[in-house]
C-alpha positions in Angstrom: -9.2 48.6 43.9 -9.0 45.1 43.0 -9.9 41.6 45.2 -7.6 38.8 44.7 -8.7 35.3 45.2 -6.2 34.2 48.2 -5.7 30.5 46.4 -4.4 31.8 43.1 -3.6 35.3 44.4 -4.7 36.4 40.9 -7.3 39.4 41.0 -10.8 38.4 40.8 -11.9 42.0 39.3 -10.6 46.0 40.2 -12.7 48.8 41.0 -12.3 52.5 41.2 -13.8 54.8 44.4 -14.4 58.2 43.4 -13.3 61.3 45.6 -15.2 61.4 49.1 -14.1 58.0 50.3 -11.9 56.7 52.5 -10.7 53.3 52.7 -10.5 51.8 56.4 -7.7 49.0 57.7 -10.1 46.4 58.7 -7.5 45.2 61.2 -6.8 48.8 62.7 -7.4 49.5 66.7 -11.3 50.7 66.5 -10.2 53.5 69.0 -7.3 54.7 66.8 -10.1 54.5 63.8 -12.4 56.4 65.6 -9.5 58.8 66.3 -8.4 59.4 62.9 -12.1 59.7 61.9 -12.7 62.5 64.1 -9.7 64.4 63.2 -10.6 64.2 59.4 -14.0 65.2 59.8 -12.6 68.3 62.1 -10.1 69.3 59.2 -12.8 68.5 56.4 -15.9 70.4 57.8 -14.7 72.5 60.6 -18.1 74.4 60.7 -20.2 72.0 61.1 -21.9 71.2 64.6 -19.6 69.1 66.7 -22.6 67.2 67.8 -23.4 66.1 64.3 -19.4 65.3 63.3 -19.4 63.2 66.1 -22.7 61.2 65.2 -21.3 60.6 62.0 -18.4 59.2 63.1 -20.0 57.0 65.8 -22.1 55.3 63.2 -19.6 54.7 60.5 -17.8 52.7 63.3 -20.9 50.8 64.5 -21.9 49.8 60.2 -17.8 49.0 60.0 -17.6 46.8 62.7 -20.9 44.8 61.6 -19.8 44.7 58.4 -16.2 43.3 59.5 -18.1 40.1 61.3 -19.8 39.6 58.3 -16.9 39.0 56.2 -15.8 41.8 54.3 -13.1 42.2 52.5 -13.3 46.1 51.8 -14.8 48.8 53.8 -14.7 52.5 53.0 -16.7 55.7 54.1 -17.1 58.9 52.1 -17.8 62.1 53.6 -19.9 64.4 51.3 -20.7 68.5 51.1 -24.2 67.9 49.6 -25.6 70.9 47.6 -27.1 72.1 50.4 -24.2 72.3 52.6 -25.1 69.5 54.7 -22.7 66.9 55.3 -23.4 63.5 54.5 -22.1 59.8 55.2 -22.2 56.5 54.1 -20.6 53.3 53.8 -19.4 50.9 50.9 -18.4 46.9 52.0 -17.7 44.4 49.6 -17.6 41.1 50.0 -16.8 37.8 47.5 -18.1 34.5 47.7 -16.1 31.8 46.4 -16.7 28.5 45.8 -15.3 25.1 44.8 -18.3 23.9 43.0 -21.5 26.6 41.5 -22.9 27.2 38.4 -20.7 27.3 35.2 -18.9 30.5 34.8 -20.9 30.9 31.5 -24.1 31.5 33.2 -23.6 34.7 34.9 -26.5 36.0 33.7 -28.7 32.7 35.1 -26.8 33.1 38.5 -27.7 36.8 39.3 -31.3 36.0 38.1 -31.5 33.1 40.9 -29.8 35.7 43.1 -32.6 38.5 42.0 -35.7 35.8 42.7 -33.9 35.0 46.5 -33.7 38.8 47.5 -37.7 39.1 46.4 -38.4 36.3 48.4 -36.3 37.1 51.2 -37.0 41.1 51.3 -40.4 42.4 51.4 -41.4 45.4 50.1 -37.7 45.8 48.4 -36.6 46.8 45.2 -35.4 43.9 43.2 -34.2 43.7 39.7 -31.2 43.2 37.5 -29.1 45.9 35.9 -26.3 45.4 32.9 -22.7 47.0 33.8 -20.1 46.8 31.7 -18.4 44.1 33.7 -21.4 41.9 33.3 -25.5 41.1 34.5 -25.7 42.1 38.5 -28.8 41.5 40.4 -29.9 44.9 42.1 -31.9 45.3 45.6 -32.6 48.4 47.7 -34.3 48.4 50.8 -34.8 50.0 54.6 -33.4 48.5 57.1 -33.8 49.6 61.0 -31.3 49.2 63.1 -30.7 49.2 67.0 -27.4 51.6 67.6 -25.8 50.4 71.2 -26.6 53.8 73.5 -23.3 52.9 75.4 -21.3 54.4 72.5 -23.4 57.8 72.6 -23.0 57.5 76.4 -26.2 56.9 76.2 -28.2 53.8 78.6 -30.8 52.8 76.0 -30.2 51.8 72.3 -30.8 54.7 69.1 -33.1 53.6 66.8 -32.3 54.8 62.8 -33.4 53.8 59.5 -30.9 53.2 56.5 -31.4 52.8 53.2 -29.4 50.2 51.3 -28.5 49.4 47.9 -26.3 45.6 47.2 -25.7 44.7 44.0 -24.3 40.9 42.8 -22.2 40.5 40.5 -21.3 37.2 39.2 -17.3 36.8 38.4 -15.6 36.2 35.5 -12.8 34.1 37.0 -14.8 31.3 38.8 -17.9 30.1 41.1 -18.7 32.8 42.8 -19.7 36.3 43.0 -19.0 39.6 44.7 -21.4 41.5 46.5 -21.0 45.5 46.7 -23.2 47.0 49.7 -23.7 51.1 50.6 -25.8 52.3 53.4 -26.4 55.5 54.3 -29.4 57.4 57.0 -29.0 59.9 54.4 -31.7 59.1 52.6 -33.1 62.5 51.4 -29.9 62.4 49.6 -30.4 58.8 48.1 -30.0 60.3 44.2 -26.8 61.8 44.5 -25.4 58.8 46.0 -26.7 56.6 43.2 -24.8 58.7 40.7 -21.4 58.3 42.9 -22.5 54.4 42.9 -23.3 54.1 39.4 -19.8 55.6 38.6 -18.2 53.1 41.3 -20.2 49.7 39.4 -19.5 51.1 36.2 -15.8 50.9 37.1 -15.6 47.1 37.7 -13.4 45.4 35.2 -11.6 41.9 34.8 -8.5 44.3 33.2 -5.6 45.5 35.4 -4.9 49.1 35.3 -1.6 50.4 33.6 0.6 50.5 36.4 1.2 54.5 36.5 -1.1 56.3 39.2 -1.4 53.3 41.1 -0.6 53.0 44.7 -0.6 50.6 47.2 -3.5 50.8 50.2 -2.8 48.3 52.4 -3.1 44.2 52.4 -6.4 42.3 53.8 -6.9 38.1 53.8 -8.0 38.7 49.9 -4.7 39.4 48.8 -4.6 42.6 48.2 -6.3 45.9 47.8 -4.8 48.7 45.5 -6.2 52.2 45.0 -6.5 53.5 41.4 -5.3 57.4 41.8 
């Protein structure tokens, strides 16, 4: 993938999703989404429960369409076999802050330390710290969070209570002011280490460097600029 700064149209940084994910069109019909989402969980895990496909799908829309008022720019959802043949969701949204006037680009590392002292102040009871990727110095924070599912969409007259656990990292760019912020949820969380490993592959994978140009094919356009898929 890669995020391109809508002034210069110039991308800001590219990253790679692993197998599993789907990227969404943030300005698709939410019942066609739902739709298609059904229909790929039916072709991808036709023994499962009906009951449980449809839950999945139900709350991937609800986290999507929070996630779209909030201002991201990317939104995908893997679907995952675990080892114990349960299937398993969660969501990716990344979103990048820009900004005319902030710190000097040279002080990455200071700007994700500032971001790392906010979260602890901000977050209680989170895990806060700062982790070194090849791109550069991100600030790290994983926490619970509960949420208040609408009934209506379960056909239900009283909200659903759940629990997700959430991991954002913030990575200061290269290019400019600013910084991009990569966010996964999942109620998964007896499966939190195996999605760390498919997140440490996906932060591993930011880079400043386009791609060659073979395997790479075209996803779609959002208000960044662009979005491309790495095959």
């Amino acid at each position: 993938m890669r995020s391109s700064d809508p002034q210069a149209g110039t991308p800001d940084f590219w990253f790679e999703l692993p197998p599993g994910f789907m990227e969404f069109d943030l300005d698709e019909d939410p019942t066609d989404r739902i739709l298609r989402m059904t229909e790929a969980a039916d072709v991808l895990f036709a023994a499962v429960p009906q009951e449980q496909k449809l839950s999945l799908v139900v709350s991937s829309e609800y986290i999507l369409q929070t996630m779209i008022a909030a201002g991201a720019e990317h939104v995908s959802s893997c679907l995952l076999r675990m080892p114990d043949d349960r299937v398993s969701q969660g969501t990716l949204c990344v979103m990048v802050e820009r900004s005319a006037k902030g710190p000097d680009v040279q002080d990455r590392r200071g700007s994700a330390q500032r971001t790392a002292v906010q979260w602890r102040e901000l977050y209680a009871g989170a895990e806060v710290g700062m982790v070194m990727l090849p791109y550069g110095m991100a600030a790290l924070c994983v926490r619970e969070l509960e949420l208040e599912i609408p009934g209506a969409i379960f056909g239900l007259e009283e909200c659903v209570p759940t629990v997700m656990r959430q991991v954002q990292f913030c990575v200061p760019l290269r290019t400019g002011p600013g910084s991009v912020l990569f966010v996964f949820m999942t109620e998964d969380r007896e499966h939190w280490p195996e999605y760390l490993t498919v997140l440490s592959g996906i932060m591993k994978s930011i880079s400043a460097d386009e791609p060659g140009t073979e395997g790479v094919t075209s996803t779609g356009r959002a208000d960044s600029g662009g979005l491309e898929r790495r095959a």
